[in-house]
FITISE-300237 format. One line per 5 residues: number of its first residue (from 1); for each residue x, y, z of C-alpha. Coordinates in steps of 0.25 Angstrom, whole numbers, plus 2048, in hexadecimal, padded with zeros to 3 digits. Layout:
N
NUM> X Y Z | ...;
This chain:
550
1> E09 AE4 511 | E17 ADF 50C | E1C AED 50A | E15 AF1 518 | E1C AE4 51E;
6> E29 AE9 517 | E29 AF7 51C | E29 AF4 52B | E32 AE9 52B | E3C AF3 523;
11> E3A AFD 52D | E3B AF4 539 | E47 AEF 534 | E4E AFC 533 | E48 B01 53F;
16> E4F AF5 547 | E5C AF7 53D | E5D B07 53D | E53 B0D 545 | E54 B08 554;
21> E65 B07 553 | E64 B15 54F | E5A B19 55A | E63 B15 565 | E6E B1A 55E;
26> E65 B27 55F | E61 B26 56D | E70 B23 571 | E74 B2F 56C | E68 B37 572;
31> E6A B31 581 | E77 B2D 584 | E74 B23 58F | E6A B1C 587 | E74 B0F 58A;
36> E70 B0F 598 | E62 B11 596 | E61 B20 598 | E5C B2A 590 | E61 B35 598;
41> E69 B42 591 | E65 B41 585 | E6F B48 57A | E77 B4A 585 | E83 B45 57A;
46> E81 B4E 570 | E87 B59 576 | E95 B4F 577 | E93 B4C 569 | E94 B5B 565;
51> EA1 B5D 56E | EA9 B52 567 | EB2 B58 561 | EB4 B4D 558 | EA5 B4D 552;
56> EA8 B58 546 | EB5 B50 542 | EAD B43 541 | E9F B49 53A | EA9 B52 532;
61> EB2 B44 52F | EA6 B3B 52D | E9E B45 521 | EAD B46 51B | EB0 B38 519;
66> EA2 B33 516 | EA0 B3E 50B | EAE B3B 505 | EAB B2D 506 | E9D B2F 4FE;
71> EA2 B39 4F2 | EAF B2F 4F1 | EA5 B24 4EF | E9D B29 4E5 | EAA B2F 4DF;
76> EAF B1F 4DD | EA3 B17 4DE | E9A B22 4D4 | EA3 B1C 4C7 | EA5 B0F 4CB;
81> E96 B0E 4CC | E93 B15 4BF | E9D B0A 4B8 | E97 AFD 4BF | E88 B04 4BC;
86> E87 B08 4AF | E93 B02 4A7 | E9A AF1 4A2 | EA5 AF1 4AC | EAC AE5 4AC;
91> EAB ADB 4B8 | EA0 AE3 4BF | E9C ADA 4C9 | EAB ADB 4CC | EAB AEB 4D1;
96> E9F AE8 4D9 | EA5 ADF 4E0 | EB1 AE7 4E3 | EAA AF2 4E7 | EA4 AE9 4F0;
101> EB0 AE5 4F8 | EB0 AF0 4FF | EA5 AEE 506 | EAB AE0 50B | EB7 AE9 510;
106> EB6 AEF 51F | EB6 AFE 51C | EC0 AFE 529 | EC8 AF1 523 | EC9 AFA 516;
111> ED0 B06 51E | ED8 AFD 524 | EDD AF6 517 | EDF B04 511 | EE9 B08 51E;
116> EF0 AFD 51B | EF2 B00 50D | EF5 B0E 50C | EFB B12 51C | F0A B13 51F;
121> F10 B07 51A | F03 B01 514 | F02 AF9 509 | F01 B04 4FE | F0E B08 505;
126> F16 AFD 505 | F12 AF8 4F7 | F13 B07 4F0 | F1B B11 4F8 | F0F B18 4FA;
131> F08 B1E 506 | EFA B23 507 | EF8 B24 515 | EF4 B32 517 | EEA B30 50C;
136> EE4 B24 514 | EE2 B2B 520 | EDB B36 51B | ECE B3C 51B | ECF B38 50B;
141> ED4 B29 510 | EC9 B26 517 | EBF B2C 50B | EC8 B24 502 | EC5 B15 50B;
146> EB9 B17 50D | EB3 B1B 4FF | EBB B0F 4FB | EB3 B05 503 | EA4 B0E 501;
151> EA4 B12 4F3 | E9F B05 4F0 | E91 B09 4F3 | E91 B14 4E9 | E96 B0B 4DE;
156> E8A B00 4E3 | E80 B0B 4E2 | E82 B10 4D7 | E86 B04 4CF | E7C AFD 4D2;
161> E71 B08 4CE | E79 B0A 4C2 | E78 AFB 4BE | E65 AFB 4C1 | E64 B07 4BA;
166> E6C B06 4AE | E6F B10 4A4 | E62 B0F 49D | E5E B1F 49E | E6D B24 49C;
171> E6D B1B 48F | E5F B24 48C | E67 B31 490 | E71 B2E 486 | E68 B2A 47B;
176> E63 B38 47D | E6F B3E 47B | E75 B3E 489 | E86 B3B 48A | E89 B31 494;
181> E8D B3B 49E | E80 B43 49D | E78 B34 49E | E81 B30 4AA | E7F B3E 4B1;
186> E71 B42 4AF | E6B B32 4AE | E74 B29 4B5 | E7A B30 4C1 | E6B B36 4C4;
191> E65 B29 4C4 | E73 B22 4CD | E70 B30 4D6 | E68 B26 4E1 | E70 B1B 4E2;
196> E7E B25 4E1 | E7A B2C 4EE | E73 B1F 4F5 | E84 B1A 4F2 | E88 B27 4F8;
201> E80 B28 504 | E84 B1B 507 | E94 B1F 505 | E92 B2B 50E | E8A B23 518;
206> E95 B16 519 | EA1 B21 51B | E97 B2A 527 | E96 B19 52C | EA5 B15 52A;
211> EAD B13 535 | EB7 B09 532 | EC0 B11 527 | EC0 B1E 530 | EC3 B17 53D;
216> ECF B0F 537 | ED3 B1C 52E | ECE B2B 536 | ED6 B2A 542 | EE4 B2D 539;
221> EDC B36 52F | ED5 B3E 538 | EC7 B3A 534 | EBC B37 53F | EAE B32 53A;
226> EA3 B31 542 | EA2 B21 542 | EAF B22 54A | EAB B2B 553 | EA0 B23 557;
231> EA8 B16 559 | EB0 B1C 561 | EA6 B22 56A | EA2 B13 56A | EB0 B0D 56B;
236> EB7 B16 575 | EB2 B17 583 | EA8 B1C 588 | EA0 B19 57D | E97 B24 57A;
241> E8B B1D 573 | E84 B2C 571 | E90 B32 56B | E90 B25 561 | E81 B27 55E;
246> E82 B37 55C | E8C B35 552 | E85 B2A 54B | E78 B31 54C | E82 B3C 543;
251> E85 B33 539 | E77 B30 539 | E75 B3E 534 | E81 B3F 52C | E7B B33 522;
256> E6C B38 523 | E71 B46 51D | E79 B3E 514 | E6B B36 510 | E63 B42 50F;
261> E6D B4A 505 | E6B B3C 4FC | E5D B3E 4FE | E5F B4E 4F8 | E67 B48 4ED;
266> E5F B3B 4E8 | E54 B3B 4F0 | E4A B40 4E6 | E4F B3A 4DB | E4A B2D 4D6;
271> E4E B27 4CB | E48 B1A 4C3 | E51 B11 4BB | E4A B04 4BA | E3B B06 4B4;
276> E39 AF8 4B2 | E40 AE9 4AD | E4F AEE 4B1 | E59 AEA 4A7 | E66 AE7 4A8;
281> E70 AF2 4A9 | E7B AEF 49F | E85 AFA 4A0 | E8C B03 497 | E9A AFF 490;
286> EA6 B07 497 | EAE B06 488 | EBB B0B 48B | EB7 B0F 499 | EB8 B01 49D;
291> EC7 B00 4A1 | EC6 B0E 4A9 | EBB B0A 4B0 | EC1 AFC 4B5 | ECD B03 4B9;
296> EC5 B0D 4C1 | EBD B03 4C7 | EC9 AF9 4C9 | ED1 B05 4D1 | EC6 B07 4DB;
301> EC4 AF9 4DD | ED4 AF9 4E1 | ED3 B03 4E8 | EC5 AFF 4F0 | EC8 AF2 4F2;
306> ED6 AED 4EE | EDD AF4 4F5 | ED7 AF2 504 | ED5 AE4 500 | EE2 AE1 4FA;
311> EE7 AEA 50A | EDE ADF 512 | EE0 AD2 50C | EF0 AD5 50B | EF0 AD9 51A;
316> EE7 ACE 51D | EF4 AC5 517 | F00 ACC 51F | F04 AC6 52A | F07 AD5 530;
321> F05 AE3 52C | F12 AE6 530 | F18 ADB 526 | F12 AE1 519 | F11 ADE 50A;
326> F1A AD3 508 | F19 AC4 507 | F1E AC0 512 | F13 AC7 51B | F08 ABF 514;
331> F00 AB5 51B | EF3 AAE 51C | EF3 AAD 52A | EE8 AB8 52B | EDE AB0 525;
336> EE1 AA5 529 | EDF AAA 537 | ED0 AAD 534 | ECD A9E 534 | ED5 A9C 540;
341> ECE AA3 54A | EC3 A98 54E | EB9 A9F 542 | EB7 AAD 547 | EBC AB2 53B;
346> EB2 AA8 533 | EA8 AAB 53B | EA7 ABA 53C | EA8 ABB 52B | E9D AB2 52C;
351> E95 ABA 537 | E99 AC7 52C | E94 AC1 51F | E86 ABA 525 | E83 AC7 52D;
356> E88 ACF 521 | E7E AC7 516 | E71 AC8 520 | E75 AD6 521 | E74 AD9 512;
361> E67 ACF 511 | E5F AD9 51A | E64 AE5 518 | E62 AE2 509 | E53 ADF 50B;
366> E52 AE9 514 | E58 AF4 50D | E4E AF1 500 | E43 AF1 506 | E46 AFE 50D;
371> E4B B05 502 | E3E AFE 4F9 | E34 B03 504 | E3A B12 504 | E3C B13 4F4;
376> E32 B0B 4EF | E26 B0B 4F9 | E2A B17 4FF | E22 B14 50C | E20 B1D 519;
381> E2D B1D 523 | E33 B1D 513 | E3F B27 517 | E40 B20 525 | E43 B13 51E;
386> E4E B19 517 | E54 B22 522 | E56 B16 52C | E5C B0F 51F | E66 B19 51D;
391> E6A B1C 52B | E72 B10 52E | E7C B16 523 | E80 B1F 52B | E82 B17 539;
396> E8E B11 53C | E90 B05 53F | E95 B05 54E | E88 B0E 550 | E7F B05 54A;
401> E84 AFB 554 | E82 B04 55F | E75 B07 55A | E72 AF7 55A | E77 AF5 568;
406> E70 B02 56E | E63 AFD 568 | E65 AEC 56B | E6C AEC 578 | E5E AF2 57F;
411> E58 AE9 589 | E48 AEB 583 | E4C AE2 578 | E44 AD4 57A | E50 ACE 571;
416> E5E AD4 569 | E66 AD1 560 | E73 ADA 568 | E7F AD2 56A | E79 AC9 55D;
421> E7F AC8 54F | E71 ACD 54B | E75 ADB 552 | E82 ADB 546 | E75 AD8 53B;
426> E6E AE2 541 | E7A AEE 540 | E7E AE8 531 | E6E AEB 52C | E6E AF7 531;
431> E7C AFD 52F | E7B AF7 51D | E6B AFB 51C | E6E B06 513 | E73 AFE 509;
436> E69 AF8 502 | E5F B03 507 | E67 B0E 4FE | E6B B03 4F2 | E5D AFE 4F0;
441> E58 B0D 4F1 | E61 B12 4E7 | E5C B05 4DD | E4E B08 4E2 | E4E B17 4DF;
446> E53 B13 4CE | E47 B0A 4CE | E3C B16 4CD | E2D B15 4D4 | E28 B0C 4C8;
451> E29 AFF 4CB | E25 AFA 4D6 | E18 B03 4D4 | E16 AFB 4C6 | E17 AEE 4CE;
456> E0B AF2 4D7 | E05 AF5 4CC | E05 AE8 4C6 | E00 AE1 4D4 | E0E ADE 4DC;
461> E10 AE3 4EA | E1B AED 4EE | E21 AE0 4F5 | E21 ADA 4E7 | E25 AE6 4DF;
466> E32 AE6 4EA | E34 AD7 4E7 | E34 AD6 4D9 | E36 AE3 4D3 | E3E AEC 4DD;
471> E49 AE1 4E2 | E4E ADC 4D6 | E50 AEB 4D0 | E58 AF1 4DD | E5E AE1 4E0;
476> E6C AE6 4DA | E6E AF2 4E2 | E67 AEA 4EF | E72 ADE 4ED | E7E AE9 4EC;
481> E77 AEF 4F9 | E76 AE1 501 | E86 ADE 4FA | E8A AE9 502 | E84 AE8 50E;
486> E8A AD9 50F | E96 ADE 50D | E96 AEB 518 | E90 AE2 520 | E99 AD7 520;
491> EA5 ADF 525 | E9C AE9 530 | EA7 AED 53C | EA0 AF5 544 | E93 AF1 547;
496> E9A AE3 547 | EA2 AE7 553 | E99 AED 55C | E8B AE3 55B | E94 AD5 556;
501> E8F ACB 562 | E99 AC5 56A | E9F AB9 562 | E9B ABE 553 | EA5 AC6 54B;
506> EA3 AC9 53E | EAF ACB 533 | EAF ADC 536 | EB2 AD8 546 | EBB ACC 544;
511> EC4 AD5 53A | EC3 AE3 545 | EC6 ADA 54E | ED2 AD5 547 | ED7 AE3 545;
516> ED6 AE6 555 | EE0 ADA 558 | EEA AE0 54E | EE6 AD4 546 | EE6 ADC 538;
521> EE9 AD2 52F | EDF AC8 535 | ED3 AD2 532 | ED8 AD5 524 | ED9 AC6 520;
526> EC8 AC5 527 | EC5 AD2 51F | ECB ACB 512 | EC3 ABE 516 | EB7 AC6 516;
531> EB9 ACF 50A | EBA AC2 501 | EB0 AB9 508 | EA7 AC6 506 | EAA AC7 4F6;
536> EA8 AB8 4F6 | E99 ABA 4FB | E99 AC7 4F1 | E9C ABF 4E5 | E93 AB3 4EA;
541> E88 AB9 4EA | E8A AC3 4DD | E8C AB5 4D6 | E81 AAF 4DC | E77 ABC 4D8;
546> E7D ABB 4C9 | E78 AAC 4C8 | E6C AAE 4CD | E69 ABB 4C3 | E6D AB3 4B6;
């Protein structure tokens, strides 16, 4: 009755967050004057769509960045992974974290830190001589950015499966007489294979999604993506809902041909890990490795996240741009501003951070469950389940809004939540759904078919066997999923612009909205704010989880 109970509230809950926006978005795109209440010529835009002779350059541009961005990521974020999973690196919790940040940074906040280190008379410039502009706005700049603020999810995934599965059967390989090399290649990299390309499908799907780095960096290198493509169809006027919605309904497909060759590649593979009373995974000594690998780790680090950081908080303390590095263009005045502006500052990072945390609550359980149903009970409606989990990956933000506003702005409904700070909830749940849906599937699929059937064995219930068994075996990689969609959700642009309610701003508006006035340093001193009251949270509750495990 539980897992009956389970399975329709899952569905209904992405039927509400995925299905219906989605319709509409479907139904806008079939009949352009759906708006007005008329189904009339249908696919009547479709024919426009094929004429724009900007369509190739921006599919052509949106599969070049996003599978540059994927191969970069697990180019950086393969190693790092393997170090953090399988060997002693000093401070570890340390390189978690700062892989971490980037997630607290705005993806456009980041492009925008990076211009103004390495443009004409940026800060690279002024301090070393040199210039890296042309590099910056390139194709290869805007691959470099943005693996630098989504390699992250390759290092989670495949960190975090390292550290539940261990190096129990690779120790057996090599008892055998196997080298390391032929234990990590024919043991190890096999059974990291699901969780490598759930952190590469969701590397290519953020890059099809971004919008931010390409808008602030594509204009002056030439690139057009299809996220910007579609704001602009929203922005510029007349706005053309249909066009928007075919070229989402694009993307839609670029992503599910994405998820089917992950399918082809790890579908049929299932690999068990954990056969009982899991152990502690202690890690093997690095020996002389060790300093190589702290350098290594240390250089992406500067480069991920020192750097950008080191840009914002600098020009979040210049008095003016045009002023530069030196002592006497240094004030606190930016910040101090934030607490002067009768607390909307204040206000919208609180808005930010208590939207972002019930986000990462439901999405959490909701993701777990989904992926538990799917994996584990492998109910009827299985492959729908996961399909309207994966396809908010590959909706933008701006068109998830739409979706929402298309669906919620009807007359039938009795009651809405449109023009509410539950409409932003709404967007966040169903943008950062895949998160958890593809991290607990990867921990999931290392658990085999043994357990929970064992436990029905001996008298407990599927609810049960989820409850004591399945949780606390895939909690690490569920905790590493809800961290990050705390930390996506507490700086979300987009969708923050187009549903917030008149008089709530969250921390992503407040700071565009800074940016619009000319008011840069003012928006990098809010984006500082938020970056360490977010790291503050992050070390809170790591802390707090630590006590409660001794």
């Amino acid at each position: 009755m539980k897992q009956k109970f389970l399975s329709a509230a899952t569905l209904t809950a992405l039927v509400v967050l995925v299905a219906l926006p989605l319709l509409f978005i479907l139904l806008q795109g079939i009949f352009p004057q759906l708006s007005a209440g008329s189904l009339g010529e249908p696919f009547s835009g479709v024919p426009a769509l094929l004429n724009d002779p900007q369509l190739m350059p921006m599919l052509g541009g949106t599969l070049w960045i996003a599978c540059g961005v994927a191969l970069a990521s697990v180019f950086i974020g393969l190693p790092l992974g393997v170090l953090r999973g399988l060997f002693n690196l000093p401070v570890p919790k340390l390189w978690d974290l700062l892989f971490l940040i980037p997630f607290l940074t705005p993806p456009y906040i980041a492009a925008l830190s990076w211009m103004l280190v390495l443009q004409h008379n940026g800060y690279l410039q002024q301090l070393t001589g040199w210039d890296l502009n042309d590099l910056l706005f390139s194709r290869l700049g805007i691959v470099l950015v943005m693996t630098l603020n989504i390699f992250p999810v390759v290092y989670f995934a495949v960190s975090r499966s390292l550290l539940a599965s261990g190096q129990r059967l690779a120790t057996v390989a090599r008892v055998h007489g196997a080298n390391s090399w032929q234990a990590f290649w024919h043991v190890t990299l096999p059974m990291l294979s699901p969780a490598l390309a759930a952190g590469m499908l969701l590397a290519f799907t953020l890059a099809i999604e971004e919008y931010g780095v390409p808008a602030a960096l594509g204009s002056r290198a030439g690139v057009v993506m299809l996220t910007v493509g579609i704001e602009k169809k929203l922005a510029d006027w007349p706005i053309d809902l249909t066009g928007a919605s075919l070229l989402s309904m694009l993307l839609i497909a670029v992503a599910l041909l994405a998820w089917w060759l992950q399918k082809r590649l790890t579908g049929n593979t299932e690999v068990t890990s954990v056969t009982g009373k899991p152990g502690e995974n202690s890690g093997a000594a690095l020996g002389w490795m060790t300093l190589p690998a702290m350098l290594l780790l240390a250089a992406v680090g500067a480069l991920a996240v020192l750097l950008p950081a080191a840009s914002m908080v600098a020009t979040s303390l210049m008095s003016t741009l045009s002023g530069g590095l030196n002592g006497d263009n240094f004030t606190w005045r930016h910040f101090s501003a934030l607490f002067a502006q009768q607390g909307d500052a204040l206000s919208a990072l609180g808005t930010s951070l208590s939207l972002a945390l019930a986000s990462a609550l439901i999405v959490g359980l909701l993701g777990l469950v989904a992926a538990w149903l799917v994996l584990v009970q492998k109910i009827k409606g299985s492959a729908l389940i996961d399909a309207l989990s994966l396809m908010p990956a590959a909706l933008p933000g701006v068109v998830v809004g739409v979706g929402l506003i298309l669906l919620w702005n009807q007359p039938f409904w009795p009651l809405s939540p449109y023009n509410t700070w539950f409409m932003l909830l709404l967007s966040y749940c169903c943008l950062l759904l895949p998160w958890p849906v593809r991290y607990v599937g990867s921990a999931l699929r290392q658990l085999g078919t043994n357990l929970e059937p064992a436990a029905r064995v001996h008298g407990a219930s599927s609810f049960h066997a989820l409850r004591l068994i399945v949780l606390p075996l895939v909690f690490p990689a569920l905790l590493a999923a809800m961290l990050m969609v705390f930390a996506v959700a507490s700086r979300e642009l987009v969708t923050s612009l187009l549903l917030a309610p008149a008089g709530t701003q969250t921390v992503a508006v407040f700071i565009w909205r800074q940016f619009e006035q000319g008011s840069v340093g003012q928006g990098m001193a809010m984006a500082s704010l938020t970056l360490f009251v977010g790291l503050a949270l992050m070390l809170s509750a790591l802390a707090l989880m630590q006590r409660n495990t001794r």
